[in-house]
VOTOR-239629 format. One record per residue (C-alpha): x, z, y. Coordinates in steps of 0.5 Angstrom, whole numbers, padded with zeros to 4 digits, always signed. Last residue first. Layout:
BEGIN
XZY/...
// end
This chain:
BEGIN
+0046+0016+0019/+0046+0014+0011/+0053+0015+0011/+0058+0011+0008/+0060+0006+0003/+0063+0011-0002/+0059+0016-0001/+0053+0018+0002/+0050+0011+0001/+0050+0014-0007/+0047+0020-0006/+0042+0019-0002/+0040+0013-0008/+0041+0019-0012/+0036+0023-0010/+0031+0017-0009/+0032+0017-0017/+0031+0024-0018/+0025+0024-0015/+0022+0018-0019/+0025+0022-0024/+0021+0028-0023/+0015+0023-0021/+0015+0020-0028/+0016+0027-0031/+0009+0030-0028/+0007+0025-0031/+0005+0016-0030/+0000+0015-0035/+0002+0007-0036/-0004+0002-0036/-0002-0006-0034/-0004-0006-0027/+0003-0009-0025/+0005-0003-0021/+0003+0001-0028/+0008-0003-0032/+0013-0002-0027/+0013+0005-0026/+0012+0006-0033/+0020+0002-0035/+0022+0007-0029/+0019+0013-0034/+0023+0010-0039/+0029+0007-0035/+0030+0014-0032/+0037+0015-0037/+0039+0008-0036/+0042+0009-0028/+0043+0002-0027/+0039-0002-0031/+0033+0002-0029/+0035+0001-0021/+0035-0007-0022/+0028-0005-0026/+0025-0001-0020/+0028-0006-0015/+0025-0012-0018/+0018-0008-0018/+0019-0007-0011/+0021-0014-0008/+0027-0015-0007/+0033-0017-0001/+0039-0018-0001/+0045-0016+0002/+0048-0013-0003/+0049-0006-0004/+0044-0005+0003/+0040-0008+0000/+0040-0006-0006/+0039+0002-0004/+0034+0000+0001/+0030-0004-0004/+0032+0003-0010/+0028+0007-0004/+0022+0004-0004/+0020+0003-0012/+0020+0011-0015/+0017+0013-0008/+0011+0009-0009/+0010+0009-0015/+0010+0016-0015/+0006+0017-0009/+0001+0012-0012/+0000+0016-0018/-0002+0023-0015/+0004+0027-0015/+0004+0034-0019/+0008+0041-0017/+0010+0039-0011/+0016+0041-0007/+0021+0035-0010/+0016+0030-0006/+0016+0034+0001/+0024+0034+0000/+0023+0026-0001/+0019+0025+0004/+0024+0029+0009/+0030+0024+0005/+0026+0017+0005/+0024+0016+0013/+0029+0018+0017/+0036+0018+0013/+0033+0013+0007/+0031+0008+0014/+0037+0009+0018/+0041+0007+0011/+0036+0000+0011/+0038-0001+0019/+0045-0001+0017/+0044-0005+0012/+0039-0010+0016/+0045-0011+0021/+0050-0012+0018/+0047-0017+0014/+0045-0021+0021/+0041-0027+0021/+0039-0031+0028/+0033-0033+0025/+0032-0041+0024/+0024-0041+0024/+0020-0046+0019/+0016-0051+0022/+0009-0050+0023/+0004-0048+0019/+0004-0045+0012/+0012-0043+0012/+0014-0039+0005/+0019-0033+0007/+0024-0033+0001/+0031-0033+0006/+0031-0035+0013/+0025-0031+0014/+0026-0026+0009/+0033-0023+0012/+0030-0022+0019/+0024-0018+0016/+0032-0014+0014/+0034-0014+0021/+0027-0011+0025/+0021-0013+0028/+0016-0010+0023/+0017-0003+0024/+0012-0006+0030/+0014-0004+0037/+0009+0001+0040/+0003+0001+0045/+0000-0005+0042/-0003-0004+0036/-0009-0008+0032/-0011-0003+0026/-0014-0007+0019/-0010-0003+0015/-0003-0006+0020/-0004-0010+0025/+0001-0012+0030/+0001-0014+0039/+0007-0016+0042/+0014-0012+0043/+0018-0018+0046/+0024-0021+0040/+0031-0021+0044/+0033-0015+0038/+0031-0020+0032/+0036-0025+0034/+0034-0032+0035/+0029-0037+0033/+0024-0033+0031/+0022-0032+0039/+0020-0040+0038/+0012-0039+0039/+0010-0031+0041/+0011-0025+0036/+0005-0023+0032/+0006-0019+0026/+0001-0018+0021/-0002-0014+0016/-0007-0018+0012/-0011-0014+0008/-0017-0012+0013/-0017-0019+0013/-0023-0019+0007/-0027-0015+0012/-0024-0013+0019/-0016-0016+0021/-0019-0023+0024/-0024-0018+0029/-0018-0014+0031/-0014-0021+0033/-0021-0024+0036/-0021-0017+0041/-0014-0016+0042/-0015-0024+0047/-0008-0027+0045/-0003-0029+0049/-0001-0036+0048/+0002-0041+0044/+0002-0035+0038/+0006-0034+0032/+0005-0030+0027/+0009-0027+0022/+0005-0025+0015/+0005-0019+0010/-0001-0019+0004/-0003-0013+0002/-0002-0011-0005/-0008-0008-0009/-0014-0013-0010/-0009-0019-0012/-0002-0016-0015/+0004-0019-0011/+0011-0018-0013/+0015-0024-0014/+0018-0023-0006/+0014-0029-0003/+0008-0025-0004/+0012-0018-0003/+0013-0019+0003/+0014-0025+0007/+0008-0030+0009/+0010-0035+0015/+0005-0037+0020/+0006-0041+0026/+0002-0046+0032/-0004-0041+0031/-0008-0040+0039/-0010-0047+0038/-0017-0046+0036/-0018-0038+0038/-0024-0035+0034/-0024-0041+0028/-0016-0041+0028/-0016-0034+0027/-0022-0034+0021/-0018-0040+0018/-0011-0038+0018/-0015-0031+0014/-0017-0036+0009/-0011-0039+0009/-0007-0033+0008/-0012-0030+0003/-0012-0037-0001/-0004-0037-0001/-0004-0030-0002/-0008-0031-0010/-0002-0037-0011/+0003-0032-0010/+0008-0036-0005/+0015-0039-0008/
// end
């Protein structure tokens, strides 16, 4: 279910659209970490997949991703194109830190956002989307994404003397949502993962138990020792889509 916080801000931003451009809006759908159990008012962005009857005009969806909807990172896929593969999907317009892009394919269009909108999305207008779903697919795209993006960050995080408290939450809690996923084709928020990867590895449970409590605004003085740990945890998550199931390229 929705966080009740990114509901009003997904609605007020549905309003701000539907005010520039009426009729432009046939679908919005939350995913992320609102529909995830993970949304923390005034620190998460809300995620949203939206659909249009029509190309829009750059300028309205800029001005929608200004002010309170800079929050809002949004994909804009055309109306219906959630009702098939990922892969089929046309490259359009996506915000991302109050930035709209058109001259690259969104990150977004991808396998495991795929999972979310036939799983814990929410649908605020229009009817919810029967995306062609394949779990393959979404871990493979998830060791891609430990190979490509994760493992150089990781190398550059091992090679700092201190991490700055985003840094370590950050990559404390990313890299156990892909080992889960690709574990079990589910997909989670990023405090569920830190406690699935506590459980699971119970010498960093402590620091990890901090991670968790500082994301969720409870106040935890994350060391020199949580970003260790969270260093180490990504390691083995590496390590561990090394092995056994396969390789992480």
């Amino acid at each position: 279910m929705i966080d009740a916080a990114a509901r009003a801000v997904a609605l007020r931003f549905l309003a701000t659209l539907d005010e520039a451009a009426q009729g432009l809006v046939t679908g919005l759908h939350v995913v992320g970490s609102a529909v995830l159990d993970d949304y923390r008012a005034g620190h998460s962005d809300l995620d949203v997949v939206v659909e249009l009857s029509r190309p829009a005009d750059l300028a309205v969806l800029a001005a929608a991703h200004t002010g309170p909807g800079v929050e809002v990172e949004a994909l804009y896929v055309r109306e219906g194109e959630l009702n098939g593969r990922v892969e089929d999907v046309a490259a359009g317009p996506w915000a991302n830190l109050g930035a709209v892009t058109t001259t690259e394919r969104s990150f977004q269009l991808n396998p495991v956002t795929w999972l979310q909108l036939a799983g814990p999305a929410e649908t605020l207008r229009g009817p919810e989307p029967k995306p062609h779903v394949d779990v393959e697919a979404a871990k493979r795209f998830c060791r891609q994404n430990i190979a490509e993006y994760w493992a150089p960050l990781l190398d550059q995080a091992a090679a700092a003397a201190v991490l700055p408290p985003t840094a370590v939450e950050w990559i404390a809690l990313g890299p156990p949502r892909l080992w889960h996923t690709v574990r079990t084709g589910e997909v989670v928020g990023k405090s569920q993962a830190g406690r699935i990867a506590a459980a699971h590895w119970p010498d960093l449970a402590a620091e990890l138990d901090d991670v968790v409590a500082a994301r969720a605004g409870r106040p935890r003085g994350l060391t020199a020792q949580h970003g260790k740990a969270a260093v180490e945890l990504g390691q083995r998550v590496l390590h561990e889509l090394s092995g056994a199931g396969g390789t992480v390229s």
